[in-house]
N, C-alpha and C positions, 0 to 999 in steps of 0.2 A: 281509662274508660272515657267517651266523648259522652258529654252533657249537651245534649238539644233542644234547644226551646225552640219553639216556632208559634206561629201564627198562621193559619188557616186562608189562603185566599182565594178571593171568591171567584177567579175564573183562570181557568186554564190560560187563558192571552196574556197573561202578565210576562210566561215567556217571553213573548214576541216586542211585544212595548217594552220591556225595560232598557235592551239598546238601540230601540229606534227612536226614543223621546229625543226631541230638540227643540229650536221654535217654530211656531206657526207662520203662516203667514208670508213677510218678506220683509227681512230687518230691516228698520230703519237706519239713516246714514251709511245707507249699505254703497259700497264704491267700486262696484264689482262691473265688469262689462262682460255679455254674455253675446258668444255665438252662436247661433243657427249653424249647424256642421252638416244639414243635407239639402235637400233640395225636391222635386219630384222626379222620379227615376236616377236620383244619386247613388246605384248600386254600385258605381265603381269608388267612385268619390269618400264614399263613408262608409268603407267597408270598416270594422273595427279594426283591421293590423294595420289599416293606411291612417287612419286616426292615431292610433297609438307610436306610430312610426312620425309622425309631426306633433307628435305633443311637446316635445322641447319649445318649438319654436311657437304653439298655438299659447301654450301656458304662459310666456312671456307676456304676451295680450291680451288673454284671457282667463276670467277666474268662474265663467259658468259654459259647457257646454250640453246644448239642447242637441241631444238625438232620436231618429224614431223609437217608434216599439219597437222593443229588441226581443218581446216572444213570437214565435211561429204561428204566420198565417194563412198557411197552405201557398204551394206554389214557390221557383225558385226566385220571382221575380215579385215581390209585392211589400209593399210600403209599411203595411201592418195597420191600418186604419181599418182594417174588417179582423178583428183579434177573435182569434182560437183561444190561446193558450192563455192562462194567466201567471199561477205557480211554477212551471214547470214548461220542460222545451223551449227554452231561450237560442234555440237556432233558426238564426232570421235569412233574413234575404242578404243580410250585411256582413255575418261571419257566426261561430260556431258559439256556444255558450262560454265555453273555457278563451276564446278570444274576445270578448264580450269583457268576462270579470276582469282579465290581464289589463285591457285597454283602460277600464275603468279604474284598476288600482293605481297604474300609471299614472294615468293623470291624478289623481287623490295625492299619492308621493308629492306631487308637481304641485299642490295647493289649488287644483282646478275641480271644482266639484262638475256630477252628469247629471242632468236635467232629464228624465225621464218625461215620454212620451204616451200617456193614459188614456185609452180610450174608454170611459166608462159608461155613455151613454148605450153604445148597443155590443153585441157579441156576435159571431157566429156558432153555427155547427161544425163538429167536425167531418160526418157526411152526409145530413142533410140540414133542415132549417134550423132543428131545435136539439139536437143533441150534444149539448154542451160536456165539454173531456169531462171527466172525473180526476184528478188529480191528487196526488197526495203532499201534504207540507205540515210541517209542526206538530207533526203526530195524530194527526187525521186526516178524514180524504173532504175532496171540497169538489161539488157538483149543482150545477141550478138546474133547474129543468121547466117545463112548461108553466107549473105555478108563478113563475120568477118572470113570465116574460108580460107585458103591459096588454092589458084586453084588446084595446086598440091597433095594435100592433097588426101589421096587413099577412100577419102569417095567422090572424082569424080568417082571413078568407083565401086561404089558399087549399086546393085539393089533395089531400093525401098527408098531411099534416099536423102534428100535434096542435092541437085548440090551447091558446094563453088565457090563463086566469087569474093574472094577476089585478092590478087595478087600474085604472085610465092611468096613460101619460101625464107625467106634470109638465113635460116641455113640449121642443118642437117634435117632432116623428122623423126619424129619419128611417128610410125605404131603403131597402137592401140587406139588415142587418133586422136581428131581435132587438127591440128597446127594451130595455131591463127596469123591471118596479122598481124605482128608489123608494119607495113609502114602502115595502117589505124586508123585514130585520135579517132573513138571510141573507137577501142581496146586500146591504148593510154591512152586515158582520163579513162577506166574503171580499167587499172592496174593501174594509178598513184593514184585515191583515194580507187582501194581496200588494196593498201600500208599504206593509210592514215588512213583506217577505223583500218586494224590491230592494229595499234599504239595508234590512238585515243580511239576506242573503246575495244581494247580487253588487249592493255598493253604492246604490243610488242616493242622491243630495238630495234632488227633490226629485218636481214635476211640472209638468207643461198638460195639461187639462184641454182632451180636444172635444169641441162640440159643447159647450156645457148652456145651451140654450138647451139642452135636450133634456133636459131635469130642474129640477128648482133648485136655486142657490142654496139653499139651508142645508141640503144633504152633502156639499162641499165641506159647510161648517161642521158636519157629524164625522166624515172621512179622516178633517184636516186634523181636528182637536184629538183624535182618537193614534192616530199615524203620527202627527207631530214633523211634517216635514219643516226641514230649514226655509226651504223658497217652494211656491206652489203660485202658479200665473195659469188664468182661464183663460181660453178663446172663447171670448164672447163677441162675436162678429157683428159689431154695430157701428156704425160711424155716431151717434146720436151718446154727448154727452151723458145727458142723465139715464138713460137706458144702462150703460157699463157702469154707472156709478151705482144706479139701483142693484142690478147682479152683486158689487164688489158687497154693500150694505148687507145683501141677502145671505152672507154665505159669512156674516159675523164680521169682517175684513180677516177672516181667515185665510183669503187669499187676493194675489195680484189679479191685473188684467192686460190682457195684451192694449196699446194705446189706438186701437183703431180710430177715435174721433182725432189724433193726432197725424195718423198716418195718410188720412184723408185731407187733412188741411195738409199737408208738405202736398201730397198728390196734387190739389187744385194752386198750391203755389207756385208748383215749378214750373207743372204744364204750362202755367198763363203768364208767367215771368211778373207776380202781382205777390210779390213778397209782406205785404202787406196780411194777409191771408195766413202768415207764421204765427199769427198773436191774435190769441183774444183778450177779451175783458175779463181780467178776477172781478168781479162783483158788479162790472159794467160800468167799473172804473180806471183800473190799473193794469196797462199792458202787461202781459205775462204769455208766453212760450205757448201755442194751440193746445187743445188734445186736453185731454186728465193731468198732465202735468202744470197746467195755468191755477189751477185754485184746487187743493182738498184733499188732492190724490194722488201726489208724486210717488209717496213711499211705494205705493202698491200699482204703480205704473210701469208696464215694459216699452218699450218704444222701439221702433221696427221702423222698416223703408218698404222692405217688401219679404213676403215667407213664402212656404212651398205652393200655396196655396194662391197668394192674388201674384203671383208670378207669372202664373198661367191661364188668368181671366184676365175681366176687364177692369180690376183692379192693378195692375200693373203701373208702377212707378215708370211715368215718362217724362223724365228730367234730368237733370245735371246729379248723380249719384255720390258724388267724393262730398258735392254743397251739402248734400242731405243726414249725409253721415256727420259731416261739422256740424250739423245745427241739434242733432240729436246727441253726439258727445261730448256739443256745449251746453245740455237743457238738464233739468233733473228727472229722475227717472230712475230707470235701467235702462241703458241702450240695447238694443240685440243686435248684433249685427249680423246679414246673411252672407251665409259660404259663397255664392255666386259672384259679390261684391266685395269679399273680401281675395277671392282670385283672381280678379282682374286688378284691383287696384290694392295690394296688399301693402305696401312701403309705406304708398300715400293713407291708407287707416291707420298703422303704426304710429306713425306720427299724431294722427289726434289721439289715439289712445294715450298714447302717451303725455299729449297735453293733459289730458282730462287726470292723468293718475298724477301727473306733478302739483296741478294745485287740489288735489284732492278732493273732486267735487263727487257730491253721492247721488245717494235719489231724494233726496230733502232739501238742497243746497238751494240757496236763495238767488231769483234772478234777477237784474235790473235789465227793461229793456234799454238801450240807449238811442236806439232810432228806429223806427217803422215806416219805413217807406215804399212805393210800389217797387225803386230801383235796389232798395237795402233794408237788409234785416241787422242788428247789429244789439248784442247784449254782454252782458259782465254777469259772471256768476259765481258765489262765494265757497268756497271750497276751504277742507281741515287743512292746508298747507299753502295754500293762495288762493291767487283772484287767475279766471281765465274770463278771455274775450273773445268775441267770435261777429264775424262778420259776412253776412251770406250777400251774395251780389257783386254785379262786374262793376263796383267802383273802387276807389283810391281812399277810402276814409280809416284811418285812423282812429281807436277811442282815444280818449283823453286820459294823461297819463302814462299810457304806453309810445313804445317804439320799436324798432326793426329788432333793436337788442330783444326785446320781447318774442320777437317772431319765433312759434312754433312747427307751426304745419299752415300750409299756404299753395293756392293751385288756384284752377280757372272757378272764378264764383265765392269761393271763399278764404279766411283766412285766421288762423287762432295764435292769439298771444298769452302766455303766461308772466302773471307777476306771483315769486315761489322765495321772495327774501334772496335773492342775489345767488342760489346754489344751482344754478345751470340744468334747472328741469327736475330736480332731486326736492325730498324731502328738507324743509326748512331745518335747520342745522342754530338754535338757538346759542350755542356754544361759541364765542368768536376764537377759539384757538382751533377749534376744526375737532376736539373729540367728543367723541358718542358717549352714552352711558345707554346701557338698554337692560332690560328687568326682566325674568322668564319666572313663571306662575309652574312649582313643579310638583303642585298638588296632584292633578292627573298624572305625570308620569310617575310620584313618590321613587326619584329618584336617591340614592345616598348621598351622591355630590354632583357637582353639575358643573360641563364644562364647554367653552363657546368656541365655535371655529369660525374667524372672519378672513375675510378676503376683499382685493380693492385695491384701496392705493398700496399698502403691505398683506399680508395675508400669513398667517399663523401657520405652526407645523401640526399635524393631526395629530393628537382629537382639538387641538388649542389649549386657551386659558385658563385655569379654572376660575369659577362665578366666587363672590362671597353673597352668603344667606343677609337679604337684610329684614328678617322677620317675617313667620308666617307663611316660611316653604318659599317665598319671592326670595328669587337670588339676581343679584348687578354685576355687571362688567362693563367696564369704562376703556373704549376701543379706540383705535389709531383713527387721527383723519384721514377720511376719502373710503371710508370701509361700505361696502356696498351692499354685505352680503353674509348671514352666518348661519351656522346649524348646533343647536344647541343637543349635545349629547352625553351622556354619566362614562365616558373614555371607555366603557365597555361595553361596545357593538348596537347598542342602544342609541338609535337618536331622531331628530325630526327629520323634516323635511328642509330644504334651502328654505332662508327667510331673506327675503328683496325688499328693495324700499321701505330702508328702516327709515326711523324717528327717534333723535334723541329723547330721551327718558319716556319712551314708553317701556307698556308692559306687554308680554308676546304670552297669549297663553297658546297649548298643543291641543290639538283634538285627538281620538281615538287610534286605534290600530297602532303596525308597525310606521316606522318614518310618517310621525302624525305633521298635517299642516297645521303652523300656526296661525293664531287672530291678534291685529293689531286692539289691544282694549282700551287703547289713548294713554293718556301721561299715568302714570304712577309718581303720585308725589308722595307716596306713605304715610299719606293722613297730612299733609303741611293743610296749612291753613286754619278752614273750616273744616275740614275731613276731619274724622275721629282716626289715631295711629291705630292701627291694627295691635291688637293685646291692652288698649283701653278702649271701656266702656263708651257709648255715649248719651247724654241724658237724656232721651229717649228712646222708644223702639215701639213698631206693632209689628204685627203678622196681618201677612196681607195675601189673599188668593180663595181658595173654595172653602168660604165659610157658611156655615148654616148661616141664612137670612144678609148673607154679605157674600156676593159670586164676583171677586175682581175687581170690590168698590175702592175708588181710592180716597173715601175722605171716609169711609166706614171702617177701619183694619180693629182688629182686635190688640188694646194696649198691654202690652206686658209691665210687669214691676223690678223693678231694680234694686239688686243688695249688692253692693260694691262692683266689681266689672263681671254680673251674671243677671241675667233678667230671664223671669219665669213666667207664664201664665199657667192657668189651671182651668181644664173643663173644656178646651179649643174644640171645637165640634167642625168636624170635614164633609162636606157636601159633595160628590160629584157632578160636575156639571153635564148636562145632558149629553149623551153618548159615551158619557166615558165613564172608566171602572175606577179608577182611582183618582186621587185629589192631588191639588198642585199649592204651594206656598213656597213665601220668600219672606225678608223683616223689611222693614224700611222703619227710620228715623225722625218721620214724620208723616203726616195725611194731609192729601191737596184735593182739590176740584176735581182736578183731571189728572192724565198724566204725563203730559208735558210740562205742566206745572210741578208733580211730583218729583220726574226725572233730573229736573233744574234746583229743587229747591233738597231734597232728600237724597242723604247715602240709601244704598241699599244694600243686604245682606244676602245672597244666596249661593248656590254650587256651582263648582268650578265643572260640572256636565248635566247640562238640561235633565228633571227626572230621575235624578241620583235618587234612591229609594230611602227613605229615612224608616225605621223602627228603634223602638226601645233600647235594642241589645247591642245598638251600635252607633254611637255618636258621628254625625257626617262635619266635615271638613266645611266650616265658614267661609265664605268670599267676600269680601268689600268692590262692590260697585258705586263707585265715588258719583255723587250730585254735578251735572251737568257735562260729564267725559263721556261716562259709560252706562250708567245708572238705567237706560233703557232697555240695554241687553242683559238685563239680570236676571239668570239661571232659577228653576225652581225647582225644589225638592219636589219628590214624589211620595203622598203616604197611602194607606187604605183609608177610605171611610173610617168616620169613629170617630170618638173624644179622648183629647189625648191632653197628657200635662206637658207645655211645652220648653226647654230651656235652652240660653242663647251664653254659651261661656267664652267672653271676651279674653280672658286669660289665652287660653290652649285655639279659640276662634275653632270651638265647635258649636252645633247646636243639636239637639237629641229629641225624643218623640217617647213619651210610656203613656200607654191608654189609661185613664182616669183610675181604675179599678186595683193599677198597679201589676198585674198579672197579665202578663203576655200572652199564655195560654200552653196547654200542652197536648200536642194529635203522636197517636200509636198506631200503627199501620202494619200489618203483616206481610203488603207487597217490599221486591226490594227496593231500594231509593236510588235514585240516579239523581246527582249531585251538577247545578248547573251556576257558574257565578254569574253577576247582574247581566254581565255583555249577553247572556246565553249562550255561553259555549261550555259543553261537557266537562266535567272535572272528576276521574276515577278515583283520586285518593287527596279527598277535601284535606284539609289544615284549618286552624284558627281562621275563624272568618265570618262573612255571611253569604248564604247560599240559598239558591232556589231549588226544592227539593220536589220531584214528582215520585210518587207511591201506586202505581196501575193510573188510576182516572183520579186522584188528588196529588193537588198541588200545596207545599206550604212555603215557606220563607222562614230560615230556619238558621240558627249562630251555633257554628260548630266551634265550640271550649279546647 
């Protein structure tokens, strides 16, 4: 007989969020270079099996790709910027829904996440102004209707027409479409799970936000927190610093922006040959790179030359295009680069891409200019694996320190050098005998054993080596020199994706699905140092995340107490923070100011998957994010609301959740149960475990013995 405890929760959407949680926003030291793949009228170009059919050679370059709206917007020829569909009917102008997910798992295999393309500001009908589909997803149907559209909205004055009741516009208006009340909780609740459904059901990594003057920035922050996409970058079409900067502010720094104030200084630099014009003043003192990337805003900065959109106005980049692209995947940021430019001059990107991934520069990376001149632009920028240089302008200069030996990528206008510790464009190789050690986290996979296949200068027979465990599910292998390349898998049929551009003694962890990509997490020294070893304590700890009277504080966390290598608190009380249903927490080892100060000076403790659902009846699996490597990318469990007693067991590096009362709770239902595990996929004949269980219209969370 199965024994069921469960807990009651309080909204049917917990389906949907449990495997879409991840982070918000746009990780910092992120080193990812993202393509634009269409264009305006790119129907040939970006069909999805010609996409998928070049992703070998796209994924090598690229680790994000931006495409249109991939649902149905009537017509066989149309962009998707006037959206119909939201759930449902994902056949576009570009290819069919089943060629859509194909393309998109493809590349995921390939460690290249898709950047979806959102339009959320207006909607269409399907056959006239205001008849928005009905759709069905997640066990019910989802429909707006005339209450949902903005009073203002020019279809009050149109003849024949449903009359909008909703409330005045918070943004700009846009003519042609319905503008949708963001200050109304249905329109609300219906974009937060069609974010959810993308991701869940169709494979989406983020989003690309079009229009987002057309609402107010805060309802960003209600989408993002609630969806939890990886990467999320607005089009906020403003040349005018502080205007994108106020937006980014507005919407919590829940999300990126595209760099227009930067894209506009290259535009007047190149047209005028007055390179000068490349740099402003951080604080009206210190040269720094134009645009949102000079002071504040790197992390959450895209940076572009030109997209579908000023391609075809009078915004249009008229200059030297290969110079532009050096100066932007010499700067911090994110670069995007677009498909037009990258088809004409393909080799010639390559090669900066390539510089940019050898010395490892992110969107945080620190610049020095080294000359500003009307005839030369010229900077050095610090990257996780070196230093790179870049020189925009038709002269002969040299930085200092460098030489030809350095020479990376070089053509008419500019020119970039890498200094990478002597390994020929590759990862620094700290080892002077030429062998690798590399660490795989097999928490997520909870594989039995675990085995590496490399390839390079020698290359292993399949499945390869096996790993040894060195504590805590982390397993090593110490590879031949010149190895370029491995897939970590348990020799039975189980395994990742290809892993490139390794790094001696890091740690690789896997993400989700079949052939999951892994993430480089930086070095794994297993506690050397000041790190605390994983399966010892360290003498301190708090909880740190939605706490009653403390949302995210980092110098507020609640302190736990210590009896040998296990620390407990009692009475932790969970807040959620506005828009969302459930609470988020992590430990950390200390409390700082801020958190860049936390991240530097503090381990931090949480899950090895964003959102991993913590309750009583199930202890979750501890992760160590080491102070100053990784410590910013620390995963956070997921709980409900409530006061919970909380325990941190350094031994076994679990940490557990029992609500203060001790009693989990117990629900009886006379509908039948259908049994769902956290990812939400069906399970007909559950096992030991925890499950999401739905009963008719209730849902519980529930450990089947």
């Amino acid at each position: 007989m199965k024994k069921i405890y469960c807990r009651l929760i309080a909204a049917l959407c917990l389906l949907a969020t449990a495997s879409a949680a991840t982070a918000t926003g746009w990780p910092a030291g992120y080193e990812g270079v993202m393509l634009q793949a269409f264009y305006w009228d790119s129907y040939s170009d970006t069909q999805w099996s010609k996409l998928k059919a070049e992703s070998d050679e796209l994924s090598e370059s690229f680790d994000l790709l931006w495409i249109p709206n991939s649902a149905r917007c009537g017509g066989s020829r149309n962009m998707g910027y006037m959206p119909i569909y939201w759930f449902t009917n994902h056949n576009s102008s570009f290819g069919s829904e089943a060629q859509l997910k194909s393309m998109i798992e493809t590349f995921r295999e390939k460690g290249t996440g898709i950047i979806g393309d959102l339009v959320l500001n207006h909607r269409c009908g399907v056959s006239n102004w205001t008849d928005f589909p009905s759709e069905a997803w997640n066990g019910r149907s989802w429909k707006l209707g005339p209450e949902h559209i903005c009073s203002n909205d020019e279809v009050a004055q149109a003849s024949g027409q449903a009359r909008p009741t909703g409330a005045p516009d918070t943004g700009d208006n846009f003519d042609g479409a319905r503008d949708l009340d963001h200050t109304n909780a249905t329109v609300q609740e219906h974009i937060k799970n069609y974010m959810v459904c993308l991701m869940q059901d169709y494979g989406y990594t983020g989003f690309r936000l079009d229009m987002v003057k057309g609402y107010a920035g805060r309802f960003t922050k209600i989408y993002n927190q609630y969806a939890k996409p990886k990467f999320c970058v607005g089009e906020y079409w403003d040349g005018n610093y502080d205007a994108v900067a106020s937006w980014i502010e507005s919407t919590g720094r829940e999300s990126a922006a595209f760099d227009f104030p930067c894209k506009y200084a290259m535009n007047e630099a190149f047209s005028s040959g007055d390179y000068t014009k490349l740099v402003w003043k951080a604080n009206g003192t210190t040269d720094q790179p134009a645009g949102m990337i000079h002071f504040g805003y790197p992390q959450l900065s895209v940076t572009f030359i030109d997209n579908h959109d000023t391609y075809r106005d009078g915004s249009k980049f008229n200059g030297n295009v290969l110079a532009a692209n050096a100066f932007i995947l010499a700067s911090p940021g994110t670069p995007c680069v677009f498909l037009p430019h990258w088809q004409a001059h393909k080799e010639a990107i390559k090669k900066m891409i390539a510089a940019r991934k050898a010395a490892g520069v992110s969107n945080t990376s620190k610049v020095t200019v080294l000359r500003s001149a009307s005839n030369c632009y010229m900077a050095e920028i610090q990257g996780s694996k070196g230093t790179l240089a870049v020189r925009i302008g038709n002269t002969s200069d040299v930085p200092s320190g460098y030489s030809n030996a350095d020479l990376r990528a070089s053509g008419t206008g500019y020119a970039m050098w890498v200094h990478d510790g002597g390994q020929g464009g590759g990862p620094v190789d700290p080892d002077p005998t030429g062998e690798m050690t590399v660490y795989y986290d097999n928490a997520p996979t909870a594989w039995a054993s675990v085995l590496v296949h490399y390839w390079g200068a020698q290359e292993s027979t399949w499945p390869g080596v096996a790993m040894t465990e060195a504590g805590n599910n982390i397993w090593k292998a110490t590879l031949p020199a010149g190895t370029t390349g491995v897939v970590f898998n348990n020799g039975n049929g189980s395994q990742t994706a290809d892993v490139t551009g390794l790094t001696d003694g890091h740690l690789y962890r896997p993400g989700s699905g079949s052939k999951p990509p892994c993430t480089d997490e930086g070095v794994y020294n297993g506690g050397g140092g000041d790190d605390p070893t994983p399966g010892t304590a360290p003498s301190s700890l708090y909880v740190l995340g939605n706490l009653a009277g403390s949302q995210w504080d980092t110098a507020a966390g609640v302190a736990m107490t210590r009896s040998g290598n296990t620390f407990t608190a009692a009475g932790v009380e969970f807040v959620p923070a506005e828009g969302q249903t459930v609470c988020y927490f992590n430990l950390t080892t200390a409390l700082a100011a801020d958190w860049d100060e936390l991240n530097a000076t503090a381990d931090r403790y949480g899950a090895s998957v964003e959102g991993s659902p913590l309750t009583g009846a199930a202890p979750a699996t501890m992760v160590l994010y080491a102070k100053g490597v990784n410590a910013s990318g620390c995963l956070s469990w997921s709980i409900a609301p409530g006061k919970y007693n909380l325990q941190a067991d350094f031994d076994n590096m679990t940490v557990s959740a029992m609500t203060s009362s001790g009693i989990d709770g117990i629900s009886v239902s006379e509908a039948p149960a259908e049994y769902y595990n956290l990812q939400g996929v069906r399970v007909d004949n559950p096992v030991h475990g925890l499950y999401i269980v739905r009963r008719g219209s209730t849902v519980t969370k529930e450990y089947v013995r």
